[in-house]
FIBA-776967 format. One record per residue (C-alpha): residue in one letter; x, y, z. Coordinates in steps of 0.001 Angstrom, whole numbers, plus 500000, padded with zeros to 6 digits. Layout:
residues N
<r><type>a</type><px>X</px><py>Y</py><pz>Z</pz></r>
...
***
This chain:
residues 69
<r><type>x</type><px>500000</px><py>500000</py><pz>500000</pz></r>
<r><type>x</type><px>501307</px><py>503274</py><pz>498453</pz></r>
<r><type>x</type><px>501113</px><py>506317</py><pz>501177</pz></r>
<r><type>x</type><px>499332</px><py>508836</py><pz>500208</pz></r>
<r><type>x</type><px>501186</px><py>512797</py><pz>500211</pz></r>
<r><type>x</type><px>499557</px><py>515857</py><pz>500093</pz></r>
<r><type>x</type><px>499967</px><py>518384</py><pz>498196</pz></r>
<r><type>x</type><px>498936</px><py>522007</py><pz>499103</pz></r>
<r><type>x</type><px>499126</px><py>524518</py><pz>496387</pz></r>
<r><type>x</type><px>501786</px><py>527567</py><pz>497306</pz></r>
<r><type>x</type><px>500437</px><py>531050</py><pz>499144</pz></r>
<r><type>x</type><px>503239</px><py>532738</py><pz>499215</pz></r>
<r><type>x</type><px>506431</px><py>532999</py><pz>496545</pz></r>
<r><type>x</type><px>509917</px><py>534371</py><pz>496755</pz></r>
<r><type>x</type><px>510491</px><py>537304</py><pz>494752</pz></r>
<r><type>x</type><px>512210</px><py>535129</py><pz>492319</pz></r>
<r><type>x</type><px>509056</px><py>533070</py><pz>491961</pz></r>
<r><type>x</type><px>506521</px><py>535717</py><pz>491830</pz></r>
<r><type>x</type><px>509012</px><py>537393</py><pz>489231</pz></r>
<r><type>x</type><px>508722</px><py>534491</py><pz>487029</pz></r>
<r><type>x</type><px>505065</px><py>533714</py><pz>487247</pz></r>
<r><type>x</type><px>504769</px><py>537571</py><pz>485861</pz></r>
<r><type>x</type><px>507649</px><py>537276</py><pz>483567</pz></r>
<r><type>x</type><px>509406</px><py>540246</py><pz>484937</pz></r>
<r><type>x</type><px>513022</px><py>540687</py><pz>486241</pz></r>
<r><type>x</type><px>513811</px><py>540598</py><pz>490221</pz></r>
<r><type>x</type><px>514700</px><py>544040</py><pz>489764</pz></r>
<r><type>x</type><px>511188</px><py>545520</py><pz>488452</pz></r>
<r><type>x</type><px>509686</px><py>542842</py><pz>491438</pz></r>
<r><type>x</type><px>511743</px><py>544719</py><pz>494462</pz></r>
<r><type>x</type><px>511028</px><py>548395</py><pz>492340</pz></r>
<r><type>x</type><px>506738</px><py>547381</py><pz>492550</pz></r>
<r><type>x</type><px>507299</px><py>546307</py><pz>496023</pz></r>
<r><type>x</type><px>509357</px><py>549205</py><pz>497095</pz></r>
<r><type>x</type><px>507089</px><py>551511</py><pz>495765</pz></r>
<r><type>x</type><px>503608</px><py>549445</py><pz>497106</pz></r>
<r><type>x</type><px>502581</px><py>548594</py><pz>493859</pz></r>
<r><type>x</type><px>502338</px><py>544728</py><pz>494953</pz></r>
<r><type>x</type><px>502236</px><py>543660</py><pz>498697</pz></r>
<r><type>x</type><px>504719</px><py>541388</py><pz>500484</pz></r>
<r><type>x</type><px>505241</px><py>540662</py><pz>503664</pz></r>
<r><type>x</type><px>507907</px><py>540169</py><pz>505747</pz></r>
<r><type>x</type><px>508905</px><py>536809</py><pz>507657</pz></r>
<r><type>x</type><px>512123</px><py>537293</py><pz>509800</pz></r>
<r><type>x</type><px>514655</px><py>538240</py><pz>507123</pz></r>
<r><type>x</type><px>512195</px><py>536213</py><pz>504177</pz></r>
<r><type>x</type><px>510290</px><py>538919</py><pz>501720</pz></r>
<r><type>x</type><px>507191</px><py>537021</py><pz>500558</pz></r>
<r><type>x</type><px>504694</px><py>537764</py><pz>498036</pz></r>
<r><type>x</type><px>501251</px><py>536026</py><pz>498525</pz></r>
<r><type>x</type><px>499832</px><py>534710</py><pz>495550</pz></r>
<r><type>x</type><px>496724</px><py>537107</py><pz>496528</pz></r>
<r><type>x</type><px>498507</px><py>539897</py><pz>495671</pz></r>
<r><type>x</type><px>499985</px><py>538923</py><pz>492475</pz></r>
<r><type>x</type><px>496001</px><py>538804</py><pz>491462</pz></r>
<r><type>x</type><px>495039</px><py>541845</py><pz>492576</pz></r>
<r><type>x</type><px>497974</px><py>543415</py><pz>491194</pz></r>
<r><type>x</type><px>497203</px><py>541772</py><pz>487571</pz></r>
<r><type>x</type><px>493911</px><py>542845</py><pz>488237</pz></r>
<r><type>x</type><px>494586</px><py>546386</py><pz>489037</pz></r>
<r><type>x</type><px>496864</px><py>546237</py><pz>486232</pz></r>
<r><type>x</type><px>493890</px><py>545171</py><pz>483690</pz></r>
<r><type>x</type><px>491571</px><py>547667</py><pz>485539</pz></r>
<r><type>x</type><px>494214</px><py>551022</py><pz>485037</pz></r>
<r><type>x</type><px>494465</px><py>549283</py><pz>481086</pz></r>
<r><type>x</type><px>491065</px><py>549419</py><pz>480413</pz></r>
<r><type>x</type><px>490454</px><py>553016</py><pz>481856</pz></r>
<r><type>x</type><px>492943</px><py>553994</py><pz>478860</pz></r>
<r><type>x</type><px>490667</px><py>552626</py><pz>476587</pz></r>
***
């Protein structure tokens, strides 16, 4: 009998993560963060985006996009 491991999907990425999953550099990820643009939080020493906040930031993003319209 196999043992069965769970799997919970990720809430919160490393910049380097969270960089990727937008397909932006680390740079432009500490510059949105820096200026409040996305939220993190701060663990210890560990910045941490949740993956809330990469939504709403994509969301925002599509939101401030179609205004332009």
């Amino acid at each position: 009998m196999q043992a069965q491991i769970e799997t919970y999907p990720k809430l919160l990425l490393t910049i380097a993560e969270a960089a990727q999953r937008l397909n932006l550099s680390r740079s432009l990820l500490y510059d949105l963060v820096l200026s409040g643009e996305l939220v993190s939080i701060k663990i210890k020493k560990a910045r941490r985006i949740p993956v809330s906040a990469l939504e709403t930031f994509i969301q925002q993003q599509l939101q401030g996009d179609n205004q332009h319209e």
